[in-house]
N, C-alpha and C positions, 0 to 999 in steps of 0.2 A: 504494500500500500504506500501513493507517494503522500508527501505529508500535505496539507492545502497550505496556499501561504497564511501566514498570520492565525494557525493554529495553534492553541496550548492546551494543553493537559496541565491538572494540578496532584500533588500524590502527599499524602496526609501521615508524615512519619519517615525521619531518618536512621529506622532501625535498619537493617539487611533488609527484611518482607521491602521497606519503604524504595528504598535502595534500588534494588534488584527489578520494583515496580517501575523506577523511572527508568532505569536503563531500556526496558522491555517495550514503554512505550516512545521510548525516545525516537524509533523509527519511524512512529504513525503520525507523529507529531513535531510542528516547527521549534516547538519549545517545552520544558519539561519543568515545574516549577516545585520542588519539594517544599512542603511548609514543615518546620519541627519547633515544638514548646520549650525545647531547653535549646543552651547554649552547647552546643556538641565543644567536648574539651579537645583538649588540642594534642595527647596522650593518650592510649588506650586506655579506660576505664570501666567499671562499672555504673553504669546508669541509671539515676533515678527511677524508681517507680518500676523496674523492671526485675525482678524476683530472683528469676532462674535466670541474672546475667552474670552473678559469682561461683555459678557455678563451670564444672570444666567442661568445655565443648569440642566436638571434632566432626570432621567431615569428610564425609562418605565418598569411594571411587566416584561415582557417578553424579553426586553434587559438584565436587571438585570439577568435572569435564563438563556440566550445565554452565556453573562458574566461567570455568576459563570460556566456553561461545560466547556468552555476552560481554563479557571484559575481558576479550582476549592479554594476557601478557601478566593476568594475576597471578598465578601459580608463583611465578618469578619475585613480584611485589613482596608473596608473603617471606618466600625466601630470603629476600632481601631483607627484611624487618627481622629477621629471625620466629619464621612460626617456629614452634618446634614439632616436632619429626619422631616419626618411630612406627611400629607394629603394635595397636591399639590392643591385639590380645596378649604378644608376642614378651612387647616394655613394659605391662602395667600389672600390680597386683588386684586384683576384685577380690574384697573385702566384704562380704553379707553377713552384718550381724556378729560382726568380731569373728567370722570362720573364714579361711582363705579357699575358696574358690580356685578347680584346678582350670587353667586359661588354656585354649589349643590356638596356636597361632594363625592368622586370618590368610596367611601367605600374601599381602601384601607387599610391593617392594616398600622398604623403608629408608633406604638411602636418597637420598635429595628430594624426603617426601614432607611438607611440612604440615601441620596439624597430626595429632598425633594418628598415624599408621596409616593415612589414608591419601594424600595426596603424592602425585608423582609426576616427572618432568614429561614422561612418553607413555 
C-alpha cells in the first residue's frame, strides 16, 4: 500500500507493542506519531507502572527474525549495547520452589546470540 500524501497515523505507547506498532504502520503511512505519558529515560530502565518490567526477559528464535524484518540491523544494535547471550536452558539454573529443576538444553546457537539463548547473527 503507497502511503496518501499528508497521511498520519497516531500509536498510543512507547513500550515495544507501541514501538513495533509504528514501525509496522510506518509503510501505510506519510507519518507515524507515537504519543507516550512519561518521559522515556535516556538508560535502560524499568518503567513506571509497568509490573512484569523487572522482571528477566528473552526472546525467542522466531521473534528475534520478526525483529530483525522490521528493523533490519537490530540483532547487531543489541550486540552492540551488550545484550547478553547464552542457551536459555543450557546457562541458566530453574529454580521451582527452592528445588533445582533438571534443564535439557534448547540446542540453540549461543555464541554471538544476544538475549539470553535465543538470538543469533544467521
Amino acid at each position: 500500500m503507497t502511503p496518501q500524501t499528508n497521511s498520519r497515523a497516531v500509536v498510543i505507547g512507547a513500550g515495544m507493542a507501541g514501538l513495533l506498532a509504528a514501525r509496522a504502520v510506518s509503510e501505510s503511512f506519510d507519518r507515524v506519531t507515537v504519543v507516550e505519558r512519561d518521559t522515556l529515560p535516556d538508560t535502560p530502565t524499568a518503567r513506571r507502572c509497568v509490573p512484569q518490567g523487572r522482571h528477566a526477559h528473552t526472546l525467542t528464535v522466531r521473534g528475534k527474525d520478526v525483529l530483525e524484518e522490521l528493523i533490519p540491523g537490530l540483532t547487531d544494535i543489541l550486540l552492540e549495547h551488550s545484550a547478553p547471550t547464552g542457551d536459555l536452558q543450557a546457562d541458566f539454573r530453574l529454580v521451582v520452589d527452592g528445588v533445582d529443576r533438571r534443564v535439557i538444553p534448547q540446542g540453540f546457537p549461543s555464541r554471538n546470540s544476544p538475549c539470553p539463548g535465543v538470538l543469533s547473527r544467521g
